[in-house]
C-alpha positions as CSV (number, residue, x, y, z in Angstrom):
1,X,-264.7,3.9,17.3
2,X,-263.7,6.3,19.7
3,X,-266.2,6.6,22.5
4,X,-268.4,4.3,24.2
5,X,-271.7,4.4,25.8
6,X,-272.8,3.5,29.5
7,X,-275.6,2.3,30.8
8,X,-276.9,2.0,34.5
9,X,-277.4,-1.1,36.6
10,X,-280.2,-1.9,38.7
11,X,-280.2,-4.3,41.7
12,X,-283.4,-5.6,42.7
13,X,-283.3,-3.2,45.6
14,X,-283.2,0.0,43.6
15,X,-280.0,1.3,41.3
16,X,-276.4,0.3,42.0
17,X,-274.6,3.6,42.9
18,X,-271.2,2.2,43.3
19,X,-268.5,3.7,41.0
20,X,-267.6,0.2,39.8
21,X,-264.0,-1.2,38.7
22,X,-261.5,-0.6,35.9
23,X,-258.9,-3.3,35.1
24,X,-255.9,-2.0,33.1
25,X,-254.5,-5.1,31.7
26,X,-250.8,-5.3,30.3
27,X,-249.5,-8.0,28.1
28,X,-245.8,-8.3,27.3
29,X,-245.4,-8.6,23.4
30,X,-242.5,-11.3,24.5
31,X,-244.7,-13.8,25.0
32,X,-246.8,-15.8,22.7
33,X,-250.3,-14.2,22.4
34,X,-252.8,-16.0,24.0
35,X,-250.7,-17.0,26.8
36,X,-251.8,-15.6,29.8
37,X,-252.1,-15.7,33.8
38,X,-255.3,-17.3,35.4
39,X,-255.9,-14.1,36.9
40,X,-256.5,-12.1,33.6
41,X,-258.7,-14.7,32.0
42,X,-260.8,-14.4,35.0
43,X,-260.7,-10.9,35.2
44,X,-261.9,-11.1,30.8
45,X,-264.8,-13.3,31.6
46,X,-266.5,-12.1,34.2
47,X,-266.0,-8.5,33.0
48,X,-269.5,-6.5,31.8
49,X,-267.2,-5.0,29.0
50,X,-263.8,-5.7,27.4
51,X,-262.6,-2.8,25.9
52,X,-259.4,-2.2,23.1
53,X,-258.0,1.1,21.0
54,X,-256.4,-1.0,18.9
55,X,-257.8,-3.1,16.5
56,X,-255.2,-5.1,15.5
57,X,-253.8,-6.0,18.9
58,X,-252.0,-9.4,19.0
59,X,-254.1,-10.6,21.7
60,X,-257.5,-10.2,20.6
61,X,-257.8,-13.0,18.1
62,X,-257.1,-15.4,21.3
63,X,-259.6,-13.4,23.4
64,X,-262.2,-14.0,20.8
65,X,-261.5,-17.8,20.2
66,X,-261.9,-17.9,23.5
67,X,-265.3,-16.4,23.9
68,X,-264.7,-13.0,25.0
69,X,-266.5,-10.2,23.3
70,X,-263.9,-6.9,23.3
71,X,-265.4,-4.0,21.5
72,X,-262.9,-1.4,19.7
73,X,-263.0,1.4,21.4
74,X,-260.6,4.2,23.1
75,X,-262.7,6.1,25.6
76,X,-261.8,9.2,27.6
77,X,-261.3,8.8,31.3
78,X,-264.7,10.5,31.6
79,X,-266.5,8.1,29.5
80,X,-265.0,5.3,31.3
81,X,-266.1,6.2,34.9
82,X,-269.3,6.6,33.4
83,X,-269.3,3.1,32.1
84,X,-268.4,1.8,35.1
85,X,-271.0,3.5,37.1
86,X,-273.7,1.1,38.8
87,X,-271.2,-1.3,40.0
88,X,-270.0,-2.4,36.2
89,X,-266.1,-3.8,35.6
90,X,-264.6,-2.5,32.5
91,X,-261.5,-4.5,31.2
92,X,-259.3,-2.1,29.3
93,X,-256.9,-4.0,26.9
94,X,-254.1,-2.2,27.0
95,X,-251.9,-1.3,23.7
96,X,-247.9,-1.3,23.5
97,X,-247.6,2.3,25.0
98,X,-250.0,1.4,28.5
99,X,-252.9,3.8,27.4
100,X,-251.1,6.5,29.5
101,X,-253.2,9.3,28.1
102,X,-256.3,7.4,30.0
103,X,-254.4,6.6,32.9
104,X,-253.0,10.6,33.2
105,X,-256.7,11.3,32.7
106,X,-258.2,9.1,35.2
107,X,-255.2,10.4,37.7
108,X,-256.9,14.0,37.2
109,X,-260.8,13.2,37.5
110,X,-259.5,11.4,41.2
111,X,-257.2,14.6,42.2
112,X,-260.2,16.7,41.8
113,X,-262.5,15.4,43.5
114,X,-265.6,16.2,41.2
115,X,-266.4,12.3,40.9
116,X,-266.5,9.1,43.0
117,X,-264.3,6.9,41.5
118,X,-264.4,3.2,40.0
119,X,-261.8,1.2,41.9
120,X,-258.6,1.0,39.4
121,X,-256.2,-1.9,39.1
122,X,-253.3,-3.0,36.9
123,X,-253.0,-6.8,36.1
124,X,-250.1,-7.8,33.8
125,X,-251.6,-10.6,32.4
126,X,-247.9,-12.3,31.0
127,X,-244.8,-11.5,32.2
128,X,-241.7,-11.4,31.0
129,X,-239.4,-14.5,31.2
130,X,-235.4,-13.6,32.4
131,X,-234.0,-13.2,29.1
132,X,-236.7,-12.0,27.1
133,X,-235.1,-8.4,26.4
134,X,-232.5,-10.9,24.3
135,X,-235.7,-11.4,21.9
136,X,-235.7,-7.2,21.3
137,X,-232.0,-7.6,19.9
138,X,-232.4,-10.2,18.0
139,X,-235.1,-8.3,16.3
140,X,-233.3,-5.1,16.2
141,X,-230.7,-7.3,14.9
142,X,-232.7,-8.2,12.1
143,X,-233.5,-5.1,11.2
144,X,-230.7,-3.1,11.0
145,X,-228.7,-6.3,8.7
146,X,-231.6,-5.5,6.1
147,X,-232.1,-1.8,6.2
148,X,-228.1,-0.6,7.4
149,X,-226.1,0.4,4.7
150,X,-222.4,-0.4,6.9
151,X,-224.2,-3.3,8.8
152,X,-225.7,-5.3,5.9
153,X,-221.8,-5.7,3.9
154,X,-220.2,-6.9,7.0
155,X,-218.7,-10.3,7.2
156,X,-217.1,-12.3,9.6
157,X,-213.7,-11.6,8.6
158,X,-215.0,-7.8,8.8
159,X,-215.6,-7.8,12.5
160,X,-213.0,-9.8,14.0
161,X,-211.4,-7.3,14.6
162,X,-214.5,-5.7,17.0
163,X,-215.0,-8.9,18.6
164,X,-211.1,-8.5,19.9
165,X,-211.8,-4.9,20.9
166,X,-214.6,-5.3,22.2
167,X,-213.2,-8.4,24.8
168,X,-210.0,-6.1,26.1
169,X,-212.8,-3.2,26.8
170,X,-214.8,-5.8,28.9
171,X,-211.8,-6.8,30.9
172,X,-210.4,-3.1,31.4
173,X,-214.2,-2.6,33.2
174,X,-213.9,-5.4,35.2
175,X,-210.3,-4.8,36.2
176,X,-211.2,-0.8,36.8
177,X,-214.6,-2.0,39.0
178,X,-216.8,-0.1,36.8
179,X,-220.4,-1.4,36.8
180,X,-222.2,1.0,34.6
181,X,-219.3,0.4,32.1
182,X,-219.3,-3.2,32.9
183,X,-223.2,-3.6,31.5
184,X,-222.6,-1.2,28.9
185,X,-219.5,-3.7,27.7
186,X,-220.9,-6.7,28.4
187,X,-223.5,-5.4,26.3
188,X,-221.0,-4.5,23.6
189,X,-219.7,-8.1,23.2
190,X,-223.0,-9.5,23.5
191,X,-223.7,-7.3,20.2
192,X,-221.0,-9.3,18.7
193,X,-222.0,-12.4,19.1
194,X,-226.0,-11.9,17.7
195,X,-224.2,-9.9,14.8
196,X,-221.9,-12.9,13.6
197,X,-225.1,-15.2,14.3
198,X,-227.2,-13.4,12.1
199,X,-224.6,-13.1,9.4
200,X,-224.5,-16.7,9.9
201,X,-228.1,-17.2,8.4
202,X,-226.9,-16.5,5.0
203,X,-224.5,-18.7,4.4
204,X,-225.6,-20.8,1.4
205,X,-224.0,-23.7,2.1
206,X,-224.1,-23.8,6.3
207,X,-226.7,-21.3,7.5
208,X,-227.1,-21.4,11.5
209,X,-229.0,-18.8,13.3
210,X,-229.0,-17.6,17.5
211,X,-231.3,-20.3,18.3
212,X,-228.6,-22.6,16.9
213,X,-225.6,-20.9,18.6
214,X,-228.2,-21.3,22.3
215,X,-229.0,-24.9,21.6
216,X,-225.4,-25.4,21.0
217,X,-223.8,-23.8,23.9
218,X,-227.0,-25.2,26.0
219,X,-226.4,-28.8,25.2
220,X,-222.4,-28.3,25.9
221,X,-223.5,-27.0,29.5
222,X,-225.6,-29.6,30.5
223,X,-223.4,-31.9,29.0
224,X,-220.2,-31.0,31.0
225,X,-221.8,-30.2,34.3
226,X,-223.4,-33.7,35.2
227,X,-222.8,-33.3,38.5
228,X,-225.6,-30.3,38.4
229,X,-227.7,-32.1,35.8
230,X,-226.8,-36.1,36.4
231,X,-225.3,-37.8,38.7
232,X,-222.1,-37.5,39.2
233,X,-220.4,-35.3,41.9
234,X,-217.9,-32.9,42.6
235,X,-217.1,-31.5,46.0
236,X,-214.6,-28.9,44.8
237,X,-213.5,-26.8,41.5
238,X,-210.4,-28.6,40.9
239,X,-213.1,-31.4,40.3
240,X,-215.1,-29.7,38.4
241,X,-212.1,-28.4,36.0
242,X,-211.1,-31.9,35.4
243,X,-214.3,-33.3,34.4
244,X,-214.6,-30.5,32.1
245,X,-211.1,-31.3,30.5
246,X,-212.0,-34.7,30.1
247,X,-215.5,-34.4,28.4
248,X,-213.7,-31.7,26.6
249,X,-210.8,-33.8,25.3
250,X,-213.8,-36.7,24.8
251,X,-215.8,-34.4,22.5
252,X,-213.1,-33.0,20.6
253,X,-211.1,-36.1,19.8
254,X,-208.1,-34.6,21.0
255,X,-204.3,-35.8,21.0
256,X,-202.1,-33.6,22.8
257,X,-202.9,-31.7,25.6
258,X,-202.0,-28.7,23.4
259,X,-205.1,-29.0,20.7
260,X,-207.5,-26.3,21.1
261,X,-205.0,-23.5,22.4
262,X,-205.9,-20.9,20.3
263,X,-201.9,-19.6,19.1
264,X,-202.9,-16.1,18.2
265,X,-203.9,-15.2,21.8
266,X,-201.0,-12.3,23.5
267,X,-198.3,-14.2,24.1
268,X,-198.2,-14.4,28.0
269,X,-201.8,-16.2,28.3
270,X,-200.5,-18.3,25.3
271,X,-197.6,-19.5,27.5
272,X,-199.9,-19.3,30.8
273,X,-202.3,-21.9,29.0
274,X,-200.1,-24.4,27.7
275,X,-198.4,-24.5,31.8
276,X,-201.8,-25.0,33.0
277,X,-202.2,-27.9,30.7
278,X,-199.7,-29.3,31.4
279,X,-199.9,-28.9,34.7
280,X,-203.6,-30.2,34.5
281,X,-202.2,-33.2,32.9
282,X,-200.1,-34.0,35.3
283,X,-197.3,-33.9,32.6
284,X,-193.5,-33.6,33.7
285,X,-192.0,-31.0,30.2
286,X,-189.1,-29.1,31.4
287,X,-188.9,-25.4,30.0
288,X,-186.6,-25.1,27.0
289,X,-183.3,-24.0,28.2
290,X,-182.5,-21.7,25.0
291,X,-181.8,-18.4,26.5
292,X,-183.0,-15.3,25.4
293,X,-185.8,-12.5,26.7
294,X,-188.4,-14.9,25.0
295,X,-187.9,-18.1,27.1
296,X,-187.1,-15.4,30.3
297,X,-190.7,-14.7,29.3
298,X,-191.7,-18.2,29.3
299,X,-190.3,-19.0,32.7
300,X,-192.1,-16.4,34.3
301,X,-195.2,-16.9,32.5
302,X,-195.1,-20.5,33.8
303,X,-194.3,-19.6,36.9
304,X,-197.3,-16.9,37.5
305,X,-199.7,-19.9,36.3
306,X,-198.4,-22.1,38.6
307,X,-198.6,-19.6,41.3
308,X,-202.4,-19.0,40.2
309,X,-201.8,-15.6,39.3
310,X,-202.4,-14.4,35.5
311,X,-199.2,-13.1,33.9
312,X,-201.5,-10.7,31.6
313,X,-203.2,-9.0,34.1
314,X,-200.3,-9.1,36.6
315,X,-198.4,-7.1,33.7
316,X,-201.1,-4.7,32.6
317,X,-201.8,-4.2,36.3
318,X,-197.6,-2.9,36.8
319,X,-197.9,-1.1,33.2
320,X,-200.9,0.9,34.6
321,X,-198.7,2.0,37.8
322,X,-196.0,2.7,35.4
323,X,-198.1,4.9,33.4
324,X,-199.4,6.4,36.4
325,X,-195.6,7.4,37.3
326,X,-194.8,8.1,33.8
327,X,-197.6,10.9,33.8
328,X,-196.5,12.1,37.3
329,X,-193.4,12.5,36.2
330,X,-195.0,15.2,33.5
331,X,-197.2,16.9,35.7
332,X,-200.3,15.2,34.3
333,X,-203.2,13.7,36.4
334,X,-206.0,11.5,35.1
């Protein structure tokens, strides 16, 4: 059904002649169906018509259950100033694309003044939460692992390697101050972290999915930060950090002070880690007095942490300025 008819009101003191009222409504399909502001169930029930192109919208089961009669219908902009005529409010349901031919359309019958027009407003009936764009990847996700010919072999093993690349090209934005390069990365390793998760569903033996990899990281948060969400308190980082440490060290059942460093991390934040361990543990280990350009390496490393500088980015940070001379040196500019 394409077109709809109008009919005129009459007050009891002669014919309405006001142009009436036209409510674009906008639901976001982030949010359950059904769910929707005060507002825009007010605006459904007291409308004279609910109107919607599509007939398979998400909302409209909900809308019906709840006793609101929306015809099927996709009228011109014409067609719906005329149904609003006599005073009438027309609900338009809007579909995924904002029924921007009708709106273009209405724009036009106002700009030429042929008309008086019904009074026009747009009420998003549900709004999206913070976050909710993380719903579209995982659904993108989805689909490219099933229909992908390179994305639906890949394993974990397979994109380690990414995840690595992906992490030094986050830290090369932040260290260059680039914010559109920033999102973009941030984005990047993002990507990496819904791709292992939905890998993760197959696993025959020990499937997990995002919502498992939330919960799980969402629990540790809450859990290690009870002076935000219990009561305990902390007045400064250096609290903070050693609460963490010692819920950590709790949870993981750890020995040493050394048990979690991850060994195949570059080797100056391997050596910058186990100092600040150390150091966090109040531990007295004297560096190994072999000689040799490795434990020269160590020292400094060590020292750097101490100084609460990182020995990584201190070094990448002189390599850049020596590549900088290195280039000047052959004529070359960035």
């Amino acid at each position: 059904m394409n077109a709809i008819s109008s009919s005129a009101a009459a007050s009891p003191g002669g014919p309405d002649l006001s142009p009436g009222r036209v409510v674009l409504l906008t639901t976001s399909h982030r949010v359950a169906p059904g769910l929707l502001a005060w507002p825009a169930w007010e605006a459904l029930r007291t409308a004279d018509r609910v109107l919607c192109a599509d007939g398979a919208h998400p909302q409209l089961p909900y809308l019906r259950e709840a006793g609101v009669v929306v015809e099927e219908a996709s009228p011109t902009a014409e067609e719906l100033v005329a149904a609003c005529a006599g005073g009438h409010t027309v609900v338009v349901v809007a579909t995924g694309e904002g029924e921007p031919a009708l709106t273009d359309g209405l724009a036009r019958l106002a700009g030429s003044g042929r008309l008086a027009m019904p009074e026009l407003e747009l009420l998003p009936a549900s709004y999206d939460l913070p976050g909710a764009r993380l719903l579209d990847l995982v659904q993108v996700m989805d689909r490219i692992r099933a229909e992908c010919p390179w994305s639906s072999r890949q394993t974990h093993k397979g994109l380690a390697k990414y995840g690595i690349e992906e992490a030094y090209e986050l830290v090369e934005a932040i260290e260059d101050g680039d914010r559109e390069e920033l999102r973009e990365e941030l984005g990047d390793v993002l990507l990496q972290v819904v791709f292992h998760a939905r890998i993760a569903e197959e696993d025959e033996e020990e499937p997990f999915s995002v919502d498992d990899v939330a919960a799980t990281i969402v629990a540790k948060l809450i859990h290690r930060h009870p002076h935000v969400f219990g009561d305990a308190t902390a007045a400064t980082p250096e609290e903070v950090k050693a609460h963490w440490m010692r819920t950590k060290a709790v949870e993981k059942r750890r020995e040493s002070v050394t048990d979690g460093v991850p060994l195949h991390q570059p080797a100056l934040a391997l050596a910058a880690k186990l100092a600040s361990r150390v150091r966090s543990a109040g531990l007295e280990v004297p560096l190994p007095a072999t000689g040799g350009i490795g434990y020269e390496l160590l020292a400094l490393a060590a020292r750097a942490e101490a100084e609460g500088a990182d020995p990584e980015a201190s070094l990448r940070a002189a390599a850049r300025t020596y590549r900088e001379a290195i280039r000047t040196t052959e004529g070359l500019r960035d």
